[in-house]
C-alpha positions in Angstrom: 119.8 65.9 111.2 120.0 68.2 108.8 117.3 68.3 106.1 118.6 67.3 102.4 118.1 69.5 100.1 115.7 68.2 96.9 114.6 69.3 93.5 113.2 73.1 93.6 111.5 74.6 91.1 110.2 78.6 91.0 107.0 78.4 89.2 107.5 81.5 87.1 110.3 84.3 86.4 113.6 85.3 86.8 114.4 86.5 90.9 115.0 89.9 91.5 116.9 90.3 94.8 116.1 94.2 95.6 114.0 95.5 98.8 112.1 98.6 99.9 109.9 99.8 102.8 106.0 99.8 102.2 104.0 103.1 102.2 103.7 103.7 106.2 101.8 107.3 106.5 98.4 108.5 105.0 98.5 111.8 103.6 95.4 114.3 103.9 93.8 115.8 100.9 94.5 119.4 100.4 94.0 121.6 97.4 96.8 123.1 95.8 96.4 127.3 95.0 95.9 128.3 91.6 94.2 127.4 88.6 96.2 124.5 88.1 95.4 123.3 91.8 95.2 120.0 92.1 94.3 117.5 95.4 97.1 116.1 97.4 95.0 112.5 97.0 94.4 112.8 93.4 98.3 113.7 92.8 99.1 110.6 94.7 96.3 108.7 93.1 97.9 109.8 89.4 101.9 109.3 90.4 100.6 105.4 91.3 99.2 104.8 88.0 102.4 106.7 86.7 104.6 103.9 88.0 106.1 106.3 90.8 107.4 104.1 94.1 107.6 105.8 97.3 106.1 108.1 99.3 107.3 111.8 99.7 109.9 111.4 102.4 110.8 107.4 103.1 113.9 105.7 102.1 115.1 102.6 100.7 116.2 99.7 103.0 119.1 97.9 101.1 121.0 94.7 102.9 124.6 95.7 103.8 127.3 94.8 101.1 124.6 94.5 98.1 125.9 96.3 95.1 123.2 98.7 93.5 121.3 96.9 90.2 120.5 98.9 87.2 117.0 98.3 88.3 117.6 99.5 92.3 118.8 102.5 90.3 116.5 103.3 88.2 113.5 102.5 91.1 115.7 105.2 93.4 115.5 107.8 89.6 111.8 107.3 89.7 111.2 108.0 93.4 113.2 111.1 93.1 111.3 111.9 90.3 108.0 111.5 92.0 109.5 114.0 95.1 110.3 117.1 92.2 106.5 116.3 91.1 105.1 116.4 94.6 106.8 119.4 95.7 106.8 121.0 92.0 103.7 120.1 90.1 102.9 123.0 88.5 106.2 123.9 87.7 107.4 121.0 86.0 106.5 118.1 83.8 106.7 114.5 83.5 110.2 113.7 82.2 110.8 111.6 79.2 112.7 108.3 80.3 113.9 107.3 77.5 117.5 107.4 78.6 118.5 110.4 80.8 115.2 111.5 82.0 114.9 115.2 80.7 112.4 117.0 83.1 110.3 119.9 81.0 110.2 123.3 83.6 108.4 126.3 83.3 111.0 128.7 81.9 110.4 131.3 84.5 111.1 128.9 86.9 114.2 127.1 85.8 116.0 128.8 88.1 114.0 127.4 91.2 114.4 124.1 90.2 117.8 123.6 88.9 118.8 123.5 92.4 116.1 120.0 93.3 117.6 118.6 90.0 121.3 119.3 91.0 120.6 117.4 94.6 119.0 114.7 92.8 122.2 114.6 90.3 124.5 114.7 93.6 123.4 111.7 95.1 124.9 108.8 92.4 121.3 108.6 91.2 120.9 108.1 86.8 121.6 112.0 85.9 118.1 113.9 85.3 118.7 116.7 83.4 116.3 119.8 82.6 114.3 121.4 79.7 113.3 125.0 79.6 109.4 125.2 77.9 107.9 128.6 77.0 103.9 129.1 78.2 102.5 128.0 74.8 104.5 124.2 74.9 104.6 123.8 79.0 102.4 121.1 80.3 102.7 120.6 84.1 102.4 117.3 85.8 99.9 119.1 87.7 97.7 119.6 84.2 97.9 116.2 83.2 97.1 114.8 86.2 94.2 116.8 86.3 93.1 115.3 83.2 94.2 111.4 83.9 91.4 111.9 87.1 88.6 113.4 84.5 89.3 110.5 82.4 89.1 107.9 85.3 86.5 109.2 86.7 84.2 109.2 83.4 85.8 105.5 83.0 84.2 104.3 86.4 80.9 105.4 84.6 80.6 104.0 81.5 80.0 100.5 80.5 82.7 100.1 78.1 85.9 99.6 77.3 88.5 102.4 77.8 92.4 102.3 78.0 94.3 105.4 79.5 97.7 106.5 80.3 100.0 109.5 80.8 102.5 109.2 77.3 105.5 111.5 78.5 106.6 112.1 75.2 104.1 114.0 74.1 103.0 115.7 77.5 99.4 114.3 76.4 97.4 111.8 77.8 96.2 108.4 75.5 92.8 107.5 75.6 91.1 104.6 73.9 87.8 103.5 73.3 85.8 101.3 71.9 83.7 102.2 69.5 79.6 102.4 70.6 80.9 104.7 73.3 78.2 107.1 73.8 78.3 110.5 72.2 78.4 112.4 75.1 81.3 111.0 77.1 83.3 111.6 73.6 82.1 115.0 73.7 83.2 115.4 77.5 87.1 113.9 76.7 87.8 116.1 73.5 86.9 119.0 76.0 90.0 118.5 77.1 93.2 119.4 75.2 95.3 117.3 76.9 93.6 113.7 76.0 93.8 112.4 72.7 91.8 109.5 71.5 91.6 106.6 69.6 89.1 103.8 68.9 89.7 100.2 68.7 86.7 97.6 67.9 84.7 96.0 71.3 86.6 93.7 73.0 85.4 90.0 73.5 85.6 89.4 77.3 86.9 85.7 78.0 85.7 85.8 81.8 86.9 84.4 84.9 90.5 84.2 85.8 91.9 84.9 82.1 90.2 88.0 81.7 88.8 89.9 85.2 87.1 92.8 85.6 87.3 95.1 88.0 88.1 94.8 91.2 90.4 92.0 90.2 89.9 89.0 91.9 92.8 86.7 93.7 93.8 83.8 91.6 93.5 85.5 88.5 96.1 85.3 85.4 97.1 88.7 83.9 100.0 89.2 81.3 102.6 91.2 82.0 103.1 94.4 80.0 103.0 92.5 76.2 105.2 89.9 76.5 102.5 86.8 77.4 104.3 86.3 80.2 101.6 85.5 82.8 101.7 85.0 86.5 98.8 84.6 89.0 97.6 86.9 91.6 96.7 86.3 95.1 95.2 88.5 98.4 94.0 92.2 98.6 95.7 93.7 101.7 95.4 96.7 103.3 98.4 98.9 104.9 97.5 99.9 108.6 98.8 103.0 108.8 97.6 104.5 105.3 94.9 102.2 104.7 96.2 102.3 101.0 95.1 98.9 99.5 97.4 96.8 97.5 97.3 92.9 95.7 100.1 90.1 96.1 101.9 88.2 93.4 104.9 86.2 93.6 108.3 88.2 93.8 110.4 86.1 91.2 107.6 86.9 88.7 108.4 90.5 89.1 111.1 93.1 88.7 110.1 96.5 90.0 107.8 98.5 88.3 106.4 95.3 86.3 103.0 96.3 84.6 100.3 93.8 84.7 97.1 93.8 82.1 94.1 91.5 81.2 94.7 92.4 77.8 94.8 96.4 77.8 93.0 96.6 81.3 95.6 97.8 83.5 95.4 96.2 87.2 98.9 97.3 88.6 102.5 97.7 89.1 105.1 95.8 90.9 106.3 98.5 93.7 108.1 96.5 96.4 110.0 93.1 96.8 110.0 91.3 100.8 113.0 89.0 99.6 116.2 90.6 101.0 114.4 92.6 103.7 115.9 90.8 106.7 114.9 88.3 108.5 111.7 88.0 106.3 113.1 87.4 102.7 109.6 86.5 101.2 108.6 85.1 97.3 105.9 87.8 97.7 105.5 91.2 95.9 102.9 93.6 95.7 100.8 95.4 93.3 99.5 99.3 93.3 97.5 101.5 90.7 94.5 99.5 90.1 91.0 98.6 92.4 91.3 95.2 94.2 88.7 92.7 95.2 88.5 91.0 98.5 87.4 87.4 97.4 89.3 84.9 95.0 88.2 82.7 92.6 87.2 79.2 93.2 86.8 75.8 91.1 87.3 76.9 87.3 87.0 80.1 88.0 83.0 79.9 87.4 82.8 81.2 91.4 84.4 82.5 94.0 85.2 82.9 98.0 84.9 86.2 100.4 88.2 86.0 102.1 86.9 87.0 105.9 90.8 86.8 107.5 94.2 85.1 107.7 95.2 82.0 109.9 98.9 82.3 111.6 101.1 79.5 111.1 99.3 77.7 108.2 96.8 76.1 110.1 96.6 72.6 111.7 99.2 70.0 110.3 97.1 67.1 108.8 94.5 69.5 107.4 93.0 69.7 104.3 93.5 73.0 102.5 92.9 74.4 99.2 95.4 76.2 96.2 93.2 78.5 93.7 95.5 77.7 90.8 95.3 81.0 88.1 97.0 79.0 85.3 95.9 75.6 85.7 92.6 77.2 86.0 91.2 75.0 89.2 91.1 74.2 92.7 93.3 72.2 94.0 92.7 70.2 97.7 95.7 69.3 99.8 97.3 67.9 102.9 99.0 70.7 105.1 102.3 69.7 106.1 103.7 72.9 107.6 106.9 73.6 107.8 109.6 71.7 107.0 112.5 73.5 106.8 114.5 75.6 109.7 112.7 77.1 112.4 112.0 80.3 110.4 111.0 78.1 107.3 113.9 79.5 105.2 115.6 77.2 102.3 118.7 78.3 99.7 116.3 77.5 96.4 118.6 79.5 93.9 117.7 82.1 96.2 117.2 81.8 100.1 113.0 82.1 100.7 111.7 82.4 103.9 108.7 81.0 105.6 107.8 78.3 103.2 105.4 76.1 103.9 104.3 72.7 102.1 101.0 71.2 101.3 101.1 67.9 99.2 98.2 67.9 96.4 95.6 65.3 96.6 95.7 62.6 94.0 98.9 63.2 92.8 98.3 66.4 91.0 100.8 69.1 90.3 100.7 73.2 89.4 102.1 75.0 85.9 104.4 77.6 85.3 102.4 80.4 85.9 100.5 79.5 88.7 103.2 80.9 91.1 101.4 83.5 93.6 98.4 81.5 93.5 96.0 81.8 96.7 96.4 78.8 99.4 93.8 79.3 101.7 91.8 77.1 104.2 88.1 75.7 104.0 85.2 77.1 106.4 81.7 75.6 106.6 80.4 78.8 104.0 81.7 78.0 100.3 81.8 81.5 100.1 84.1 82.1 102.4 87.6 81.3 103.1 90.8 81.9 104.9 94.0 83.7 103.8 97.1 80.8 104.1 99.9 82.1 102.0 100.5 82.4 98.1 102.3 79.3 95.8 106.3 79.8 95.5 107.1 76.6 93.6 106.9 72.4 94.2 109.7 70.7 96.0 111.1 67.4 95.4 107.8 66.0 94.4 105.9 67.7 91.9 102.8 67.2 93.9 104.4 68.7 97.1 104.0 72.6 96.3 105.5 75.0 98.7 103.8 78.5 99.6 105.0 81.7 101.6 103.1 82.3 104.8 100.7 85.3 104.5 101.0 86.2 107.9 104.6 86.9 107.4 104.4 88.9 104.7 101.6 90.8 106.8 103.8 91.4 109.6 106.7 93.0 107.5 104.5 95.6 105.8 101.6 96.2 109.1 99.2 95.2 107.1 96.0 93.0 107.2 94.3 90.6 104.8 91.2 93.3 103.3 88.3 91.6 103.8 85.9 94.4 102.3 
């Protein structure tokens, strides 16, 4: 008999229906010749936090017959961006996006890379088009990269407040402080011609899941970019092959490239989407550019759990699991009821999600918009320690039955493991 289909509701966002490949290949540091020389991991480390997608050399997987997005566009732009950087960093500049991305180049070397920009133009990509720069104006992305590692290295080190980022428009990068910062670390940035600074008054810190610090925590509540739109994290993973670390959140709360703060501390971007990626079309995406903890928070967000691994399959039907709910701001306990859809757990919600899995909230109790990516993990004997189940999609039918996307399947797609350190 075939299962009827009830009430679904996506606990946050819009879906985005695009797909890509996870980083698959670790890349060894090497410095660069010249005085502009620069590591291979630092570059990598600064085209993250730069919103750059993929890795020098992989492709996009895209389903057959889906028609390009504006957004699948502009995520293929960026990539190809992020190549001309890696193989020219001292050559060119971050481009300015606003519209056709104009790339600064050396002048003496506009002749070298017209030919990377007119490949990039060839391949029905958004046209990137080139900006000869004299000596005294050139800034390379090799020069401000440079600078963005100074900075976030002397940001690991000081007890305060500080908000960073590469502005493109004016080839410089935007610091800000609070003020009490000590004399000497203002000294050390204004060494450098490339950051400029402003000061903003200390920041009240709320605590717990509305305001993290890092590494951020699973079943936290950032904002995205400043629009109070909020949407709750969920596991640290770890890629096997480049043992790059990354942090889940629901896929229909993200388009690519999604920035996510607690307040104006940046914790990541959305670079990848398992939804149309068959056979696993998952509600989960992924997060980059920021340090991740492996534990979650637990109760009201007053503690939290080690996560020490990942059970296959949800568990034991009949068990009593729990949700760490980042909006509603508590634990939840449930009844696992596995799944109950087809054999691979998929179900047309709006948008066809596979393996779903249910648990049914004790007490009648239901989630809020914005808890979607919430942690569902199960009990051990240590309170401070748990296992990885999956993340919250939406409810189904009944607002107390809540639906979550296995872990393990998400973990299988992308070789990766639940970090546990």
């Amino acid at each position: 008999m075939a299962l009827r289909m009830g009430k679904f509701v996506a606990l946050a966002g819009v879906l985005a229906l695009m797909s890509a490949p996870i980083a698959g290949f670790a890349l060894e540091p090497s410095p660069r010749e010249g005085k502009d020389s620069i590591t291979t991991d630092d570059l990598e480390f600064c085209l993250d936090a730069s919103s750059f997608f993929r890795d020098k050399g992989k492709t996009e997987v895209r389903s057959g017959g889906l028609t390009d997005s504006l957004e699948e566009k502009q995520r293929s732009t960026m990539s190809e961006l992020a190549d001309l950087y890696r193989e020219y960093p001292k050559e060119v500049g971050f481009a300015q996006t606003d519209g056709i991305p104009v790339v600064p180049v050396a002048a003496k070397e506009l002749q070298t890379i017209s030919s990377s920009i007119q490949k990039v133009n060839g391949e029905e990509n958004t046209p990137i088009e080139m900006k000869a720069q004299d000596k005294s104006e050139f800034v390379s992305v090799s020069q401000l990269c440079q600078s963005f590692i100074k900075v976030h290295k002397i940001a690991n080190k000081v007890d305060k407040y500080m908000f960073y980022i590469i502005n493109p428009e004016t080839q410089r990068l935007d610091v800000e402080v609070e003020n009490g910062v000590p004399n000497e670390v203002v000294r050390e940035l204004e060494t450098d011609r490339l950051v400029s600074i402003a000061y903003t008054e200390p920041l009240t810190l709320l605590g717990g899941r509305l305001d993290d610090t890092s590494p951020y925590r699973g079943g936290g509540l950032p904002q995205k970019g400043t629009s109070g739109y909020r949407c709750s994290l969920g596991y640290k993973i770890q890629n096997i092959d480049s043992g790059k670390n990354f942090m889940t959140m629901a896929a229909h709360c993200n388009n690519l490239g999604d920035k996510w703060y607690y307040g104006k501390k940046y914790i990541g971007y959305a670079i990848t989407q398992y939804m149309v990626q068959p056979p696993t079309k998952l509600d989960i995406a992924l997060l980059t550019g920021a340090n991740y903890s492996p534990t979650i928070f637990r109760g009201s967000g007053g503690s939290t759990a080690r996560v020490i691994g990942s059970l296959p399959g949800g568990g034991t039907v009949g068990a009593s699991i729990g949700v760490s709910a980042g909006k509603s701001n508590k634990e939840f306990t449930g009844t696992y009821k596995g799944n109950q859809f087809t054999p691979t757990g998929c179900a047309n919600l709006g948008a066809t999600y596979c393996n779903l899995r249910a648990v049914v909230l004790a007490n009648n109790a239901t989630l809020q918009t914005s808890d979607s990516g919430s942690p569902v993990f199960a009990y051990t004997s240590n309170p401070g320690q748990v296992y990885a189940l999956g993340t919250v999609t939406g409810y189904y039918y009944n607002y107390n039955k809540i639906l979550y996307t296995d872990i393990e399947a998400l973990l299988h797609a992308t070789h990766s493991r639940v970090a546990t350190s």
